[in-house]
Backbone bond lengths (Angstrom), bond angles and torsions (degrees), N, CA, C in turn:
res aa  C-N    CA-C-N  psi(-1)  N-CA   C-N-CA  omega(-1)  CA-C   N-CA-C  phi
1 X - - - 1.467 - - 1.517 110.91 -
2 X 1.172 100.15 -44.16 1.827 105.84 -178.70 1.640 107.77 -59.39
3 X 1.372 94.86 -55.73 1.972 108.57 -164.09 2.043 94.61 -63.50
4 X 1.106 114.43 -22.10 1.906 119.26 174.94 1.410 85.34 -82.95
5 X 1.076 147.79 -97.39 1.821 140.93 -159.67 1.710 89.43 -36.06
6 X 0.877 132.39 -83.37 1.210 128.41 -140.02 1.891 100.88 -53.50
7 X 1.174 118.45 -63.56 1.351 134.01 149.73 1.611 126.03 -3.40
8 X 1.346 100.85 -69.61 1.475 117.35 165.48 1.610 110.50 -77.55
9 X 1.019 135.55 -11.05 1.536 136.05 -177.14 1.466 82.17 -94.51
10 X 1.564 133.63 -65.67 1.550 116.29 -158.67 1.649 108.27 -64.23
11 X 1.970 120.35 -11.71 1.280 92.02 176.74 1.237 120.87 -98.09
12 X 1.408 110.21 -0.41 1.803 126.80 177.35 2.171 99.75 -65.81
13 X 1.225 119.00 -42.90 0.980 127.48 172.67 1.530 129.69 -30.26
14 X 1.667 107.06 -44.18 0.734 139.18 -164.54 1.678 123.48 43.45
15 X 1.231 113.92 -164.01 1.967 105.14 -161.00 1.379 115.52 -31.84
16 X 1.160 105.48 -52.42 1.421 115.86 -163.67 1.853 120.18 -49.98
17 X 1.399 81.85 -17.32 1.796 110.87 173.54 2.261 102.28 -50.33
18 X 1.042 88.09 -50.77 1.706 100.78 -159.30 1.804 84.27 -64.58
19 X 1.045 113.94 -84.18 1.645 92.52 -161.82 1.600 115.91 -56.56
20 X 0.945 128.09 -11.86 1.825 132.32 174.73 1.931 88.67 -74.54
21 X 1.702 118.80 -49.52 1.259 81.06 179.54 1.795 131.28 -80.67
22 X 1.434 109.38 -3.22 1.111 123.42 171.77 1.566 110.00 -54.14
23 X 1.459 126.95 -53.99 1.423 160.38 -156.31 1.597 76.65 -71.88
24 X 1.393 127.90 -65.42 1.699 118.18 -160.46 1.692 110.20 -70.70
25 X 1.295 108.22 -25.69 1.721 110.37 -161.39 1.778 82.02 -77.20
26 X 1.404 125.51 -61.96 1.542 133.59 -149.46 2.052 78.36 -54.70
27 X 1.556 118.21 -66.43 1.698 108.16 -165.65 1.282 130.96 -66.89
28 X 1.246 106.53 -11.93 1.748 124.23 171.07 1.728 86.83 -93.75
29 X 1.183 153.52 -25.94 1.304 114.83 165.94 1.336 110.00 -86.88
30 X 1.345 124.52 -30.99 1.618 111.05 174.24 1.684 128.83 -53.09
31 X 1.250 104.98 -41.08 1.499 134.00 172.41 1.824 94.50 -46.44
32 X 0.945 100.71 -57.92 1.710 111.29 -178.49 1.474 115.86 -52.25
33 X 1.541 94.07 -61.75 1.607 86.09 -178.65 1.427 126.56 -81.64
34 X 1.458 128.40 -7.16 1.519 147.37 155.35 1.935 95.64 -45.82
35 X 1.315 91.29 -56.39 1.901 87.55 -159.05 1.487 91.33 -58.68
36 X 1.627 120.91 -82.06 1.574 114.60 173.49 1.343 119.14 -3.75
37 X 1.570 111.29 -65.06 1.899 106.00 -176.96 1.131 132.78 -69.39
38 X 1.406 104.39 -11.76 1.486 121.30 177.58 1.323 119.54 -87.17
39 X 1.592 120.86 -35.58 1.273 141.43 -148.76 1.578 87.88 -99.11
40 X 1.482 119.47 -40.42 1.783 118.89 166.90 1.596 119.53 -54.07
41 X 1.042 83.03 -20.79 1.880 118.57 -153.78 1.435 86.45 -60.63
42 X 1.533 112.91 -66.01 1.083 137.58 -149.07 1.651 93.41 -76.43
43 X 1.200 121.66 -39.29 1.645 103.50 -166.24 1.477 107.02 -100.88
44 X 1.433 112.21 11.29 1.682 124.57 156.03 1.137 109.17 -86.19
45 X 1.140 149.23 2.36 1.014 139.56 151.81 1.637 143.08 -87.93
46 X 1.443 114.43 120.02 1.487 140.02 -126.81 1.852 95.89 -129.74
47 X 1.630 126.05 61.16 1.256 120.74 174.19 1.366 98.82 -73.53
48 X 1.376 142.52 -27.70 1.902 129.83 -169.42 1.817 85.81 -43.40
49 X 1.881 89.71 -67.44 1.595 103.41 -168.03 1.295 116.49 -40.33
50 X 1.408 141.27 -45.59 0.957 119.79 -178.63 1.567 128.26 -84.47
51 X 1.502 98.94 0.86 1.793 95.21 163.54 1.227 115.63 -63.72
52 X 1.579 111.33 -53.24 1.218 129.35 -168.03 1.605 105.14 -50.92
53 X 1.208 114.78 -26.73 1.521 128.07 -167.58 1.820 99.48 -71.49
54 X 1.390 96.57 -75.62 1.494 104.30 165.11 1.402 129.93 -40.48
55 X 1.037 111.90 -35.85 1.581 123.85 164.35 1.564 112.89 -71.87
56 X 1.402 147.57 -33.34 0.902 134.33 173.80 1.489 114.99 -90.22
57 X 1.521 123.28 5.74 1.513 141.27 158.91 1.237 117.62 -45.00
58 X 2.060 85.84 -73.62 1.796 107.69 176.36 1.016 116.85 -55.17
59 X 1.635 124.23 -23.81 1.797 114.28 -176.11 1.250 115.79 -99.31
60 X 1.876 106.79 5.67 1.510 109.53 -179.77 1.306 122.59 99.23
61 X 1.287 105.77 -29.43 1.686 100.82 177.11 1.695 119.19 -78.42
62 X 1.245 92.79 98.38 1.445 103.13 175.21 1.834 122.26 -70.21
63 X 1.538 97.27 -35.91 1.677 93.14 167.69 1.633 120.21 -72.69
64 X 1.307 108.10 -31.35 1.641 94.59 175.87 1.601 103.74 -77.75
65 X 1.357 136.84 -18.43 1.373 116.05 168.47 0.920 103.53 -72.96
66 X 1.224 150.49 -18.19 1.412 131.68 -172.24 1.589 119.41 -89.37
67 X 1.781 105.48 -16.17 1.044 137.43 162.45 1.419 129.48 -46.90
68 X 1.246 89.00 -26.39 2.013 110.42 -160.67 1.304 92.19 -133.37
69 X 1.166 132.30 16.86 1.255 133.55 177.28 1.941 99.05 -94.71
70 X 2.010 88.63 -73.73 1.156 113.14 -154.97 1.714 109.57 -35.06
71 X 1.357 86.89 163.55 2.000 86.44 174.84 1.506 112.04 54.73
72 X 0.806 165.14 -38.38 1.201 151.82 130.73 1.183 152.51 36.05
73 X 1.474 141.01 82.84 1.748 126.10 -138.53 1.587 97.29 -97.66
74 X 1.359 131.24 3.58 1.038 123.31 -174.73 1.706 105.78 -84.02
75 X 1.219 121.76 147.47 1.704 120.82 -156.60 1.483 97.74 -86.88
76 X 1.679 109.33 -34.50 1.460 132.64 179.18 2.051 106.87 -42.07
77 X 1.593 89.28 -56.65 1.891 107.41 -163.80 1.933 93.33 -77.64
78 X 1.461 105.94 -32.32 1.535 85.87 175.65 1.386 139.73 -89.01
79 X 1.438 103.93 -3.51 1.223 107.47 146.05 1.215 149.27 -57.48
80 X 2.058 91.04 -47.99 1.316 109.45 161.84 1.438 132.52 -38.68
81 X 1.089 92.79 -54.10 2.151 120.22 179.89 1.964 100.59 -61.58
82 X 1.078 104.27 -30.42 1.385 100.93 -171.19 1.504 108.41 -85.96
83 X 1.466 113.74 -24.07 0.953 128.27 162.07 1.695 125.90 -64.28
84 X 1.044 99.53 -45.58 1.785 120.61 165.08 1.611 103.25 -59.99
85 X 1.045 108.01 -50.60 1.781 108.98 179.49 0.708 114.89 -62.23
86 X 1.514 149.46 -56.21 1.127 138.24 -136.72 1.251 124.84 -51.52
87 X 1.733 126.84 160.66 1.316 114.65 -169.86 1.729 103.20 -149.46
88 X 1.609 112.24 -45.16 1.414 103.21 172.21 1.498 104.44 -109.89
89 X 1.289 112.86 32.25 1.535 98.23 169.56 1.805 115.74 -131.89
90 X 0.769 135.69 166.99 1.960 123.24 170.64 1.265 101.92 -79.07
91 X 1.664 113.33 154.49 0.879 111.60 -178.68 1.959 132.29 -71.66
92 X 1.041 112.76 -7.02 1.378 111.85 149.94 1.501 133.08 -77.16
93 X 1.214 124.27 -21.93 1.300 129.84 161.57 1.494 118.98 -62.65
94 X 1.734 116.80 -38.48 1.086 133.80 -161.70 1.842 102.22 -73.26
95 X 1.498 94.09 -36.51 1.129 109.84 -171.14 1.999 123.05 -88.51
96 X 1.490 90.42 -31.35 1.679 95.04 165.58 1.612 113.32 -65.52
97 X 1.831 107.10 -45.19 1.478 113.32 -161.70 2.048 90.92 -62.95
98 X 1.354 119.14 -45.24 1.885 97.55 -178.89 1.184 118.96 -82.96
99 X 1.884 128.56 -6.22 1.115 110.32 160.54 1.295 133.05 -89.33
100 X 2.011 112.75 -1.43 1.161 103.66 142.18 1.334 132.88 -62.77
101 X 1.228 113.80 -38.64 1.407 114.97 -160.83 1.876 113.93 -70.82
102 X 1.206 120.30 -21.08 1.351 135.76 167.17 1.977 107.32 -73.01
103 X 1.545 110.93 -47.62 1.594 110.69 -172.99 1.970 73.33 -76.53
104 X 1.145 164.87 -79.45 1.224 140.40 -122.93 1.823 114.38 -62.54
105 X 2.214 105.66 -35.52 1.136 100.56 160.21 0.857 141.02 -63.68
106 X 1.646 115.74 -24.64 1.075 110.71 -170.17 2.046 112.74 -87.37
107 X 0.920 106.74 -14.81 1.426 130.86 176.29 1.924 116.73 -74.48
108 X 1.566 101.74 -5.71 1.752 114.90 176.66 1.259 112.93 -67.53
109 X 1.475 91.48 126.73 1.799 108.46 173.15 1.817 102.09 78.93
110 X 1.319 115.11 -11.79 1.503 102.89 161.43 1.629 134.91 -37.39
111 X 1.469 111.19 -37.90 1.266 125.98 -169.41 1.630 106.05 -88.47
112 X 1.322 110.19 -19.04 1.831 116.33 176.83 1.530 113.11 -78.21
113 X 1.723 104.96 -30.63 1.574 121.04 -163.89 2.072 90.68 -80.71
114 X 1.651 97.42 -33.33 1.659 83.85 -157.07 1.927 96.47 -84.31
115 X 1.432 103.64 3.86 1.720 98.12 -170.15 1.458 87.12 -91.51
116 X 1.389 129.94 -47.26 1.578 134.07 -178.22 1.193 99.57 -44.32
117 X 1.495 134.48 -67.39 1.331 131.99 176.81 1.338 113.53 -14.91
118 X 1.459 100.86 -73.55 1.842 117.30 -177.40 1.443 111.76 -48.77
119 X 1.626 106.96 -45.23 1.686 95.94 -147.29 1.380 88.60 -110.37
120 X 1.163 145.20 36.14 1.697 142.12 147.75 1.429 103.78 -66.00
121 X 1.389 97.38 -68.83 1.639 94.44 -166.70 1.336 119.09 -85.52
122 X 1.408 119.19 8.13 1.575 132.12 157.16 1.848 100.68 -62.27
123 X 1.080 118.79 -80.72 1.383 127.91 160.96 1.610 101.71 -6.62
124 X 1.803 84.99 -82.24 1.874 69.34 -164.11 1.441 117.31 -78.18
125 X 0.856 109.35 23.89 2.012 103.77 164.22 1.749 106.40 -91.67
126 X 1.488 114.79 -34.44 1.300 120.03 171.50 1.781 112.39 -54.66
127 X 1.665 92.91 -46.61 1.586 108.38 173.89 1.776 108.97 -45.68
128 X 1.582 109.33 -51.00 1.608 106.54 175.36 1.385 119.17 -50.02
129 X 1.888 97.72 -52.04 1.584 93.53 -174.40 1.261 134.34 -66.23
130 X 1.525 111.09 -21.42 1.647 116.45 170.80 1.191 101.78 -68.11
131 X 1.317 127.52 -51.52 1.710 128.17 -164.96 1.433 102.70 -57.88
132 X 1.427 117.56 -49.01 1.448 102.56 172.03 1.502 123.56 -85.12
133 X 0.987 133.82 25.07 1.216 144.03 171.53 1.849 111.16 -94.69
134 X 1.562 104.53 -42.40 1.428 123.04 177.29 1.457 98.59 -73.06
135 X 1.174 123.71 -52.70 1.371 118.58 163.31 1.491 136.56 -16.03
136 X 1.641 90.17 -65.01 1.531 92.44 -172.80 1.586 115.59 -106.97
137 X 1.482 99.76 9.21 1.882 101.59 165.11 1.666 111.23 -84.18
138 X 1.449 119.24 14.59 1.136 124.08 -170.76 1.998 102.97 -123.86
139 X 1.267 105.05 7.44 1.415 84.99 -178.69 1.377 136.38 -126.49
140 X 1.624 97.85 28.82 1.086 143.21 122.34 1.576 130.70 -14.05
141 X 1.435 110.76 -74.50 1.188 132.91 175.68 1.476 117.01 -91.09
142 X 1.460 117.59 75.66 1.478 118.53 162.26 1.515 130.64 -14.18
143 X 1.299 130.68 -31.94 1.418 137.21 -174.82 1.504 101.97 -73.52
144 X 1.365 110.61 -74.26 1.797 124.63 175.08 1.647 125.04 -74.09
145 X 1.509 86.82 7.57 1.691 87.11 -172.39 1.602 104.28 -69.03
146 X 1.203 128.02 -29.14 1.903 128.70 -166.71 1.595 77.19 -83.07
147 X 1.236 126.78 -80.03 1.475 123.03 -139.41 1.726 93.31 -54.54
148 X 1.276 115.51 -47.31 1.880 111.97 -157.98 1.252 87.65 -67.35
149 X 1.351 137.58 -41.70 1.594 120.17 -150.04 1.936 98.25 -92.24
150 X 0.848 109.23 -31.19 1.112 117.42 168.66 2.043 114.27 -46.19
151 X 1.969 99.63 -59.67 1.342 87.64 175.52 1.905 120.18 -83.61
152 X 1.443 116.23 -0.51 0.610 77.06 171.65 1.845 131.19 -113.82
153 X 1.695 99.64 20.43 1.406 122.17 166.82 1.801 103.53 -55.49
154 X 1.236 109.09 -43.75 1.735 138.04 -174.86 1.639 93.52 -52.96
155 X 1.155 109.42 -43.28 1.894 107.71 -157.22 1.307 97.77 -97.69
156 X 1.760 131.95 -18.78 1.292 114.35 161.00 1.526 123.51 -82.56
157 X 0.818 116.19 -21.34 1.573 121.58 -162.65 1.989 94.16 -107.38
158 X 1.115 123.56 15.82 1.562 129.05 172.12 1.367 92.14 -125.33
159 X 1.225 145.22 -11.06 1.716 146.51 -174.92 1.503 88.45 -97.27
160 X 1.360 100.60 -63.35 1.892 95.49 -172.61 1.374 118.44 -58.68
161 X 1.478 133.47 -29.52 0.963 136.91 -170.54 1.446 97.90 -86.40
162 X 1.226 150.52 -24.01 1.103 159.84 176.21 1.534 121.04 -55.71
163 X 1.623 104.81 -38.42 1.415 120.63 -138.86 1.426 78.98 -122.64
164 X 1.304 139.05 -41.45 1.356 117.64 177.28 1.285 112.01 -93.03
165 X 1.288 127.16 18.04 1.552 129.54 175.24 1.557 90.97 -96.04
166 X 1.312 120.56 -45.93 1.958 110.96 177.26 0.991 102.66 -57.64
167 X 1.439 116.13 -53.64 1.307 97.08 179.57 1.424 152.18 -68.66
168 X 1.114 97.93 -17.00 1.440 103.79 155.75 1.576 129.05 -76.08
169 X 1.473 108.73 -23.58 1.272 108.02 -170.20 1.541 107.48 -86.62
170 X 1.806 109.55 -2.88 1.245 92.46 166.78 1.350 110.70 -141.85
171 X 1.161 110.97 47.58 2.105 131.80 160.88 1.753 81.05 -83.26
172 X 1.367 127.97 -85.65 1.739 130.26 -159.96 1.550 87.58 -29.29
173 X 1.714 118.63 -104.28 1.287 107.23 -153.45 1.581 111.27 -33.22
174 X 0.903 126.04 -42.85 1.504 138.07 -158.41 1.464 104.90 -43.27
175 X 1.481 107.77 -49.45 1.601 119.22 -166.79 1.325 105.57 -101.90
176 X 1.952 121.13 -0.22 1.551 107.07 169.74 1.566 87.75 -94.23
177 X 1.327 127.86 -43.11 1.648 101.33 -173.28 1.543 126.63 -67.34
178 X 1.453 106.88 -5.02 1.157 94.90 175.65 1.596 122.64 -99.50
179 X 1.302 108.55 -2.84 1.351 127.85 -176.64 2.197 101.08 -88.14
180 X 1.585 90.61 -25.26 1.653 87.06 -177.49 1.834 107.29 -77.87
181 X 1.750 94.79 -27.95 1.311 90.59 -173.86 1.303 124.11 -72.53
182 X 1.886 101.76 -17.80 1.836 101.75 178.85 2.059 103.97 -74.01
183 X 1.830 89.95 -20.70 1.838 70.23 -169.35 1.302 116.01 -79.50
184 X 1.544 107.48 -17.23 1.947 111.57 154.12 1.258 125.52 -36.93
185 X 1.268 110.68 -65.14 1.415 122.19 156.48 1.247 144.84 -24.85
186 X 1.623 96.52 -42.05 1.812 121.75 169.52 1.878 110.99 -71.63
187 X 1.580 103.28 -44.71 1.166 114.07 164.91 1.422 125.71 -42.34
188 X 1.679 99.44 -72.69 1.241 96.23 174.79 1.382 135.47 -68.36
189 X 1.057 117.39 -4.40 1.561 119.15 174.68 1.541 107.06 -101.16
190 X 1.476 121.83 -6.97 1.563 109.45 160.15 1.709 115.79 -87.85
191 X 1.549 98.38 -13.59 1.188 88.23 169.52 1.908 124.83 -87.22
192 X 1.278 94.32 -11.73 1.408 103.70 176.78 1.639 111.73 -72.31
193 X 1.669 112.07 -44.44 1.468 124.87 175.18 1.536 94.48 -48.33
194 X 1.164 126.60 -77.01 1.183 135.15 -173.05 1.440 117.73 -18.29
195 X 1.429 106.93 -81.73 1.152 130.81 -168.20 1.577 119.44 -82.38
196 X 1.521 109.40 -0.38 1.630 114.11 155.88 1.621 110.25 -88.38
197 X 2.005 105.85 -23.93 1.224 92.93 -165.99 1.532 113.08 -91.32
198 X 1.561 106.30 -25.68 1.656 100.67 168.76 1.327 115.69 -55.76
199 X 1.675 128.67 -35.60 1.364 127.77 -156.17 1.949 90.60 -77.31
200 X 1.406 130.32 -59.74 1.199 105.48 166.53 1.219 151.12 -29.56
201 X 1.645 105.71 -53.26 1.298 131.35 168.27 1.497 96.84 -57.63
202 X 1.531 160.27 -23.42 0.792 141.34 -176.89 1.513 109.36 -85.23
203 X 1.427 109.15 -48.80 1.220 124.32 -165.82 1.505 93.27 -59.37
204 X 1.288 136.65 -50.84 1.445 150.37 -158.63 1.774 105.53 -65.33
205 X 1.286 99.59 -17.93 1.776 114.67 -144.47 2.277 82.19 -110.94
206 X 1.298 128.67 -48.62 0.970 154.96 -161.04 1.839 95.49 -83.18
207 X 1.251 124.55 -53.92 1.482 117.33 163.40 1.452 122.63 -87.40
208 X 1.408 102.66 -7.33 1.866 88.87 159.31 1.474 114.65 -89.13
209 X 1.733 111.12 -14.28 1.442 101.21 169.99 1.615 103.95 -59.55
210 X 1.229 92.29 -75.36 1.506 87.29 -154.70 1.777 126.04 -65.55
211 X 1.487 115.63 11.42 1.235 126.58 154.54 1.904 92.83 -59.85
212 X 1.142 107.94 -72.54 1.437 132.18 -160.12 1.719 93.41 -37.30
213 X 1.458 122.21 -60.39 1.401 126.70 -179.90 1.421 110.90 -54.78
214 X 1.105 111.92 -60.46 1.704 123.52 -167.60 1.831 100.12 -60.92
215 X 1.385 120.61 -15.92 1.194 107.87 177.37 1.612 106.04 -106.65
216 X 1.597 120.74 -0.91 1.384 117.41 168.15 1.835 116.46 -84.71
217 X 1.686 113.25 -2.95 0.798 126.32 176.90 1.693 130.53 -99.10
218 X 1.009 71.80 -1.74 1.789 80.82 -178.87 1.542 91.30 -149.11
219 X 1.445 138.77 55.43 1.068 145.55 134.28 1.392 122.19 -105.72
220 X 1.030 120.68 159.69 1.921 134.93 -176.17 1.281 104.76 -73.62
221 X 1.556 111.29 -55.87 1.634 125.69 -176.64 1.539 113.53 -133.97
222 X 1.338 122.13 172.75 1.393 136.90 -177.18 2.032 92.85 -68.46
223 X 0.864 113.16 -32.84 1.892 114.69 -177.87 0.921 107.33 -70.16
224 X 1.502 133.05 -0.86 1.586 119.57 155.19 1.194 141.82 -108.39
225 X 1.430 97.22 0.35 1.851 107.53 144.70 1.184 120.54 -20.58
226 X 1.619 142.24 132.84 0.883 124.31 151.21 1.405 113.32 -83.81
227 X 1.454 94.49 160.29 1.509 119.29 -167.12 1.516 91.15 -89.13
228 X 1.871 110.92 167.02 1.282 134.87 172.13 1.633 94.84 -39.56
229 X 1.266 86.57 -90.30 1.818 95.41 172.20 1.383 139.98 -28.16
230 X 0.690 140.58 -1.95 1.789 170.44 -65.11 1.611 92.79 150.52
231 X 1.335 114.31 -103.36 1.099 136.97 174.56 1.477 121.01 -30.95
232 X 1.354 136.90 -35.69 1.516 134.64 165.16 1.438 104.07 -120.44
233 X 1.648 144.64 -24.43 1.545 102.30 155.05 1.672 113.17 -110.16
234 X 1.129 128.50 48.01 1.366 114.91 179.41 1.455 128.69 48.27
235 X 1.242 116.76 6.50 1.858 110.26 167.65 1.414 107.45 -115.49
236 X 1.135 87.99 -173.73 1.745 113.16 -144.06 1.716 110.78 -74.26
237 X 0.848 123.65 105.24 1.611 112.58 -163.96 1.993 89.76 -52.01
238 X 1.386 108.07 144.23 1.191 130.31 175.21 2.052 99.33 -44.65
239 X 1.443 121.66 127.06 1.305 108.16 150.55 1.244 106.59 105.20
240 X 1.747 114.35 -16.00 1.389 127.81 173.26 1.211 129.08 -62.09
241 X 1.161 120.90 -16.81 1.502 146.40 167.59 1.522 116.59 -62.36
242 X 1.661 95.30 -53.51 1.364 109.22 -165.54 1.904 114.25 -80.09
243 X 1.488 97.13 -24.98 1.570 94.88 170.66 1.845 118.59 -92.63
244 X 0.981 118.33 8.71 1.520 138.91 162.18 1.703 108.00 -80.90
């Protein structure tokens, strides 16, 4: 009974029916495969791992982060790792070029979902205007004038209803995948802050050691260390005078 209504409703529609149902099959399969990539999405994702990642930053070991990086399905850790890799590029380049390349997957078929939006109910407004066009080339002829105008009131208002039902059914996903893809985005660029700022902070942390050594080695006593103060504005630590 249903599959006859539905049947007889798509031929009351008339032509304009075939590409509106084209328009639903292409967004009901996109809709589909968004949820799938997302829903994988979700159980690739590995935050223990990326503490552990961050944690072996702060202590310097750059090969075991890269260690706990590698192989990795989380989009977060492969950036990271690509970031750890890099070799002919700096490390912000290294690191924009894979966190684009993760926001571009995750951003697939976005631009098909936001044209469906538009062109459903473009369709079915065309759907109105033929229906009323069939309408009124019939009223003319007194005999067929009830039945023609009748079907073809039927074929606008089954086009329109058609075309804003796609469209609606794919504005929702439309605006949760694109809202998941900005919080990707948020991700990956805290992980980039992160992990550009430990690798400095290390490097920064790694030449004040060995300033710090190289000046315990060619000093007389432990009192000629330079001090913090010393070391980033050039004056005299307070009192230095007085133990000379």
């Amino acid at each position: 009974m249903s599959s006859n209504f539905l049947i007889d409703n798509f031929r009351k529609g008339g032509p304009i029916m075939w590409p509106i149902l084209i328009v639903s099959i292409i967004g009901l399969t996109v809709v589909i495969e968004r949820i799938f990539w997302w829903g994988g999405r979700w159980f690739r994702r590995d935050p223990k791992r990326i503490e552990k990642v961050f944690t072996a930053i702060e202590n310097g070991d750059v090969t075991e982060a890269s260690r706990l990086s590698r192989g990795s399905r989380d989009p977060v850790l492969r950036m990271m790792w690509n970031g750890l890799n890099h070799q002919h590029a700096s490390l912000q380049g290294a690191l924009q070029v894979a966190a684009g390349i993760e926001i571009k997957r995750a951003g697939r078929f976005l631009v098909v979902m936001d044209t469906l939006v538009t062109l459903a109910p473009l369709l079915g407004l065309l759907g109105t205007i033929t229906g009323l066009i069939r309408s009124f080339s019939f009223l003319g002829n007194e005999e067929l004038a009830v039945q023609a105008v009748t079907g073809g009131i039927a074929e606008a208002l089954i086009a329109t209803a058609c075309g804003l039902g796609i469209a609606i059914f794919s504005l929702v996903p439309f605006n949760f995948f694109t809202s998941r893809v900005s919080n990707l985005e948020f991700d990956d660029w805290k992980g980039f802050v992160n992990l550009a700022y430990l690798k400095v902070f290390n490097a920064c942390s790694l030449t004040h050691s060995s300033q710090e050594s190289a000046d315990r080695d060619h000093s007389v006593d432990r009192h000629h260390v330079l001090s913090a103060r010393q070391f980033y504005d050039g004056e005299p630590e307070p009192g230095a005078h007085e133990r000379h």
